[in-house]
N, C-alpha and C positions, 0 to 999 in steps of 0.2 A: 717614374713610370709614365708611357706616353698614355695619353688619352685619346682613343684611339681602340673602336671596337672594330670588329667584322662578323657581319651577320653573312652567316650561310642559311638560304630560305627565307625569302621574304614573301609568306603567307599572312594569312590573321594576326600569328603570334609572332614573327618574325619581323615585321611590319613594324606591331606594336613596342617590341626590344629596339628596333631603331628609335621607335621617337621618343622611348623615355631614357635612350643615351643622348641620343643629339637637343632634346629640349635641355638635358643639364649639361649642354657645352662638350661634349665629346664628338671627334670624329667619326663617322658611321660610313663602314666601305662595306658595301653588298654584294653578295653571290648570287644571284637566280639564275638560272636558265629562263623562267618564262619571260616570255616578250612582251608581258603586260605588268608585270612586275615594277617596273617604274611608277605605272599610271597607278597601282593597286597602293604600293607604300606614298604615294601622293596624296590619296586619298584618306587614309590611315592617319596622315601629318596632317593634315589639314586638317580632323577633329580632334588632334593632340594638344595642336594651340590652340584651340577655342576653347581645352577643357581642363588640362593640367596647369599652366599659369593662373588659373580661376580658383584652387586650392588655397594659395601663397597671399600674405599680405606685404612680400616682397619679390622683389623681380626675380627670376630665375637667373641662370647666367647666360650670353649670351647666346646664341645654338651654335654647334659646331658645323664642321663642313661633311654634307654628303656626299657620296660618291657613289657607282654603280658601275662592276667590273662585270669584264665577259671571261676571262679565269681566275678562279679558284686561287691560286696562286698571289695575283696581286692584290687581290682583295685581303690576304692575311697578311701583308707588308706593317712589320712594323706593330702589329695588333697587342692590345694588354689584354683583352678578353675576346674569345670568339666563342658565339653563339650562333650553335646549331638547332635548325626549328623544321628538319623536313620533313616529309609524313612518316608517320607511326610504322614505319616498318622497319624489321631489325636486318631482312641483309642490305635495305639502301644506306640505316645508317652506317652500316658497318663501309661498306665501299667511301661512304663520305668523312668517316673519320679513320679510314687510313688515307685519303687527301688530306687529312686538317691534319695529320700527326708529320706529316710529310714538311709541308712548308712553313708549318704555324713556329712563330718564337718561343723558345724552349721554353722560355719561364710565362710564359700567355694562361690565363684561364679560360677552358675550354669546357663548356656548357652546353649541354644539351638539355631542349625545353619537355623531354618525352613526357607524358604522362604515367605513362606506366612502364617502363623498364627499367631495370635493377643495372646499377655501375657494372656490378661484374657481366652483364650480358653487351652492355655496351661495348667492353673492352676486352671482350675475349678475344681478340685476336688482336692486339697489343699495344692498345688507344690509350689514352688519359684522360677521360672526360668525368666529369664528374655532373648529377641531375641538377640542372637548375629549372627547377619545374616553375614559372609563372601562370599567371591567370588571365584571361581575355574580359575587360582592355588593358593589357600590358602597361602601359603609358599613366594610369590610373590609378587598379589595385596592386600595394604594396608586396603582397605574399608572395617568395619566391621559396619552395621548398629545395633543401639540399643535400643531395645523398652522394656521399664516396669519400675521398681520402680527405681525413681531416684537416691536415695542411692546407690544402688547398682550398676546402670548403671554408676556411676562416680567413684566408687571403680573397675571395670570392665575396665575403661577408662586407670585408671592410668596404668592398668596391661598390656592392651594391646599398649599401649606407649613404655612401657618397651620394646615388643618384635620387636616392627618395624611399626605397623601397625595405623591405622588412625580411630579410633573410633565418628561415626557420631551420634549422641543420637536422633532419632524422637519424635518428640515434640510430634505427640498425637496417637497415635496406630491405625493402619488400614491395611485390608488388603493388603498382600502381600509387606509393609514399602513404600521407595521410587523408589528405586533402580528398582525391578522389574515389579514394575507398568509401566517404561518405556519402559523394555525391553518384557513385554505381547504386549503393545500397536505397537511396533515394528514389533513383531513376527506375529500379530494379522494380521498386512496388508502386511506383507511377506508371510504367508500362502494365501491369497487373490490373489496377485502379480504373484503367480507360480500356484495355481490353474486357475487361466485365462490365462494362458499362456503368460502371458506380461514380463516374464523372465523366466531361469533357479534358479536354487540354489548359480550356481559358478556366474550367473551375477551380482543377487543382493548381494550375499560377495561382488564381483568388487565394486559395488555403494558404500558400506559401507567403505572398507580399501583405495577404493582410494581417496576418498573424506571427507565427515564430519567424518568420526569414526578417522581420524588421527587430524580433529580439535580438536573433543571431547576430546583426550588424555590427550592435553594438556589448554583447558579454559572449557571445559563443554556447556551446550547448551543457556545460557542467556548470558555469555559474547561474546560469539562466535558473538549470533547474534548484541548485543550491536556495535560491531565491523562492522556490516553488515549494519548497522544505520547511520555510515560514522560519521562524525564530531557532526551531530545533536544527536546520541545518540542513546538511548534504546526509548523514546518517538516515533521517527521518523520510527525506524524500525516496531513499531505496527502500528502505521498509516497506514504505504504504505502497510504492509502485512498483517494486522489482519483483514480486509476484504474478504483475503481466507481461514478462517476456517470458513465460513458460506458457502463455493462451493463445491458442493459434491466430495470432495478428496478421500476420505477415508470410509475402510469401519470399522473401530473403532468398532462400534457397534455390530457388526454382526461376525460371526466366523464359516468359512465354514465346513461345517461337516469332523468330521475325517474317510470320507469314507474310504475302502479297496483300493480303484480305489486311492484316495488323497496321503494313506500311501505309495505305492507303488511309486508311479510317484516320491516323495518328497526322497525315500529313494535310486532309481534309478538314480536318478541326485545328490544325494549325491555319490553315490559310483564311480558312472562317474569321480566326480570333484576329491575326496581325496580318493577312493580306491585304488589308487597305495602307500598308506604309512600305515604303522600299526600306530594304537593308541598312543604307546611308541614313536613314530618316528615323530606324530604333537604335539604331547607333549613337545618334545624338542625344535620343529620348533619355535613351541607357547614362548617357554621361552628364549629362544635365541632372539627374536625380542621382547618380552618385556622386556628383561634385556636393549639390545640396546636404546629403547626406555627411559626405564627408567634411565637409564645412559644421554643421551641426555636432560630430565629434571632435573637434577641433579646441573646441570651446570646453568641454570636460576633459580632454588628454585622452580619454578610453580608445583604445579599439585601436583601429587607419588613424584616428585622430592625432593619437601618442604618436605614429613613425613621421605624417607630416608637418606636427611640431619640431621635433627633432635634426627635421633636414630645414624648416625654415630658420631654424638658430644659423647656421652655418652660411646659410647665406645671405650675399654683402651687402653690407649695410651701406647707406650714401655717406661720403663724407663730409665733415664738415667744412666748408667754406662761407668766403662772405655771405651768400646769399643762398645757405643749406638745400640741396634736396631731402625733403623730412618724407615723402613719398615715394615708391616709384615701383608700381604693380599696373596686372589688367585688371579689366572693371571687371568682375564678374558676371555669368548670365542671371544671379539670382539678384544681379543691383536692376535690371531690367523692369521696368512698366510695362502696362499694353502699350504703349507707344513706343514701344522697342526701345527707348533711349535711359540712361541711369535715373532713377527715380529720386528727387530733391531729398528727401531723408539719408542718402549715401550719400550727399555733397557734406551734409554734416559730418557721415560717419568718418570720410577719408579726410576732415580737417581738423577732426579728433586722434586721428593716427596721427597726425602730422604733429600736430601738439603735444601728442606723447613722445612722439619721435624727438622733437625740440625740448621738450622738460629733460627727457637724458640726457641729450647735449651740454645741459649746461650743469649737471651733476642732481637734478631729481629722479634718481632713479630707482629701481623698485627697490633698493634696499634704502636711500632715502625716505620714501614713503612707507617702508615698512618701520622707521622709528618714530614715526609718526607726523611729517611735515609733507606738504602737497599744492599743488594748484589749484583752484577747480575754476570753471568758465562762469562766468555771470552775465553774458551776451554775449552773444552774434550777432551778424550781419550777413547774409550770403547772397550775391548775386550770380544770376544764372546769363551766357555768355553764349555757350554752343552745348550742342546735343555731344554725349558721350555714351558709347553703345558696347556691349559684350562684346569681351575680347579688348579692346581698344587700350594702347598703354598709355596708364594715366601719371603723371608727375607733376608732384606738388615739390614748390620753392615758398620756405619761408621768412618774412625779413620782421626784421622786433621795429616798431613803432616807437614805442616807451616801455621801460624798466627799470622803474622807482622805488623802492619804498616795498610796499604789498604788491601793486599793480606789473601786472607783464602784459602788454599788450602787442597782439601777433597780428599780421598781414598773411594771410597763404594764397599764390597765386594755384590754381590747379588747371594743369597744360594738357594736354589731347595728342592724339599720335605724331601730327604732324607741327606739333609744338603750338597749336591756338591756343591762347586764353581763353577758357571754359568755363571759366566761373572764377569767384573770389570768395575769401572768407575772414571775414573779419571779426578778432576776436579778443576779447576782452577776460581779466583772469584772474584770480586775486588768490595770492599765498593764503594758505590754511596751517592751522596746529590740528590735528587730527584726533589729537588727546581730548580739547576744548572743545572743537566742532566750532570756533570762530578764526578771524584774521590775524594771522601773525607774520613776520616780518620773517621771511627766509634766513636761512643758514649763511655763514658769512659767504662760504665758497660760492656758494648757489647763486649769491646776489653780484659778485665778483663776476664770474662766469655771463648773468649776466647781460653786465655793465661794458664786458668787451665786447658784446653783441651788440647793440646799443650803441658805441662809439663806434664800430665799424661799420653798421647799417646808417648812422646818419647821413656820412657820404654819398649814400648812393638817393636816386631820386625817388622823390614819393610816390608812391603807388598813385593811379587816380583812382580815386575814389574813398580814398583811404579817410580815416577820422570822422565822414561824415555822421555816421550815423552810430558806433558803438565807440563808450564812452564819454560823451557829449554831454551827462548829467554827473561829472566829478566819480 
């Protein structure tokens, strides 16, 4: 299969589908018409890499090559998926997907991001497209819903696995999938809420981020409420409450006109709340706390957490040579001080990765230490070298010192975009029984392993600085 999309429509979501193909190494050939389309999906990519490599505690793959056609035609050359993102109207897409049914490679998965139209409306006049419904920022959140022929939608599946993202297949086509049927009925009686005057715009956000939208992140709205059920459960909690959707809560049904007078008021208390920042400026705000956020699930598996687990298994690990790379990601923006640059407590964290990265290497690895044998550190040493700032790709090389007995002692040089030496860390280690909770003498393989570390890092030259100061009291 080539690698190898084509985006028809490079809007918001279009935009976005380019950069979370091309951030994991696929080719991205674009369709627009607009003449600013270039500059827009530019824009787009440039907080793609500031924010999607900041997920991973390994390097993504390298980006593919972009392109930017003026037909329709050569922009599908060759393509495995093409993704369709124009606006919401059903006779443009219909004109647009008999050009994609025209030139696209027969066996290509063809995706369109609509929100709300049904496969068969799509394709009524003799297309193949199947919903691949994504979320804005594309590049970001996993969710991609998928309605139509099931073949496809499971050869669709695997693709979008590959790039990071969480492929949901709807069991039976309806309007507008699942996803945004919740977020109408939301908006439905948000609109209701602020044309009665019973809040502003920034109040009902307030209700939302500070309360259930930060449960939703992480369980969704059945387990959430399961939770709410206490011990007795999901049974319990309909009982006590499913007596109040028969009370007149809500105005669900009904949707208050989009007067002049409605537009104004809603776009006036919009500008109030977030008119002090440009577009590009909550865009970042936007992915900086869902990077944190999803960094925060990462560490439980729950939620976005579980699918970016998932895809950072898959991706390549350094190999091992004389002088290993045991690192090789970007700093994150949450490694960040006020002083813009990575805060000295990540110089530890990333030479803790690196350490674990190197205990695999030479056979301690989580099933190792799941029968009960381990390292653990009994000093450091860290020198600070240069400033390393979000974004910036960081790689650590590590060479063994000594490795005798109990003792492994590690050297990690950690390198900067442009290959400076940024710092060092020096560290000191001592085999564990895990059983005991005292020092035991590694596994034979373990200590083998290594022992060819150790004769092959002799040759090379000493670190400077190295020895000074961790281990110097036996």
């Amino acid at each position: 299969m080539t690698r190898t999309v084509a985006i028809i429509g490079g809007g918001v979501i279009g935009g976005g589908w380019a950069a979370r193909f091309l951030l994991n190494g696929w080719d991205v050939q674009v369709f627009d018409p607009d003449p600013q389309s270039q500059r827009k999906i530019g824009e787009v990519l440039a907080n793609a890499r500031r924010s999607l490599p900041s997920l991973y505690d390994r390097a993504l793959p390298a980006e593919g090559r972009l392109s930017f056609h003026d037909d329709m035609a050569s922009a599908l050359a060759d393509a495995a998926w093409v993704q369709e993102s124009v606006p919401e109207r059903l006779d443009l897409k219909h004109r647009i997907h008999d050009q994609i049914q025209a030139h696209a490679p027969a066996d290509a998965v063809i995706g369109s991001s609509t929100s709300g139209f049904k496969p068969s409306e799509l394709n009524a006049q003799g297309a193949r497209a199947v919903v691949a419904h994504p979320f804005n920022p594309v590049y970001l959140l996993p969710l991609v819903e998928l309605v139509g022929d099931a073949e496809t939608c499971a050869q669709a599946s695997d693709i979008l696995r590959q790039i990071g993202m969480y492929p949901l297949t709807v069991r039976k086509e309806i309007d507008a999938h699942i996803a945004d049927r919740l977020l109408e009925a939301v908006w439905r009686e948000g609109l209701w809420l602020i044309k009665d005057g019973i809040c502003t715009t920034e109040e009902l956000d307030e209700a939302i981020r500070m309360g259930f939208g930060l449960r939703w992140a992480q369980m969704g709205l059945f387990e959430t409420y399961r939770i709410a059920g206490g011990e007795a459960g999901m049974k319990h909690f309909m009982a006590q409450f499913g007596p109040a959707l028969e009370w007149p809560w809500t105005k669900l049904m009904d949707v208050p006109a989009f007067t002049e007078e409605l537009v104004d008021l809603i776009a006036g208390q919009s500008d109030a709340q977030s008119g002090h920042m440009s577009i590009r400026d909550l865009e970042r705000l936007r992915d900086d706390n869902l990077v944190g956020m999803m960094r925060a699930l990462k560490k439980s598996g729950t939620g976005a957490g579980g699918t970016i687990n998932a895809h950072e298994v898959g991706l390549p690990v350094p190999a091992a040579t004389d002088l290993p790379v045991t690192v090789n990601r970007p700093v994150p923006q949450s490694w960040t001080d006020y002083n813009g640059h990575m805060n000295e407590a990540h110089y530890s964290e990333v030479s803790a990765q690196a350490t674990d990265r190197f205990m695999e290497m030479i056979g301690c690895d989580a099933a190792y230490i799941a029968a009960g044998g381990s390292y653990f550190t009994v000093e450091n040493h860290v020198r600070f070298l240069n400033e390393l700032h979000a974004g910036d790709r960081l790689q650590v090389t590590t060479q063994v010192l000594a490795g005798e007995g109990k003792k492994m002692h590690l050297f990690h040089q950690l390198h900067g975009p442009d290959g400076t030496l940024a710092a060092t860390v020096e560290t000191l280690l001592l085999h564990m029984d895990l059983t005991t909770r005292s020092t035991s003498m590694p596994a034979a393989q373990v200590a083998e392993r290594l022992a060819a570390f150790v004769r092959a890092h002799a040759a090379l030259p000493r670190p400077e600085g190295a020895g000074r100061h961790v281990g110097q009291r036996g």
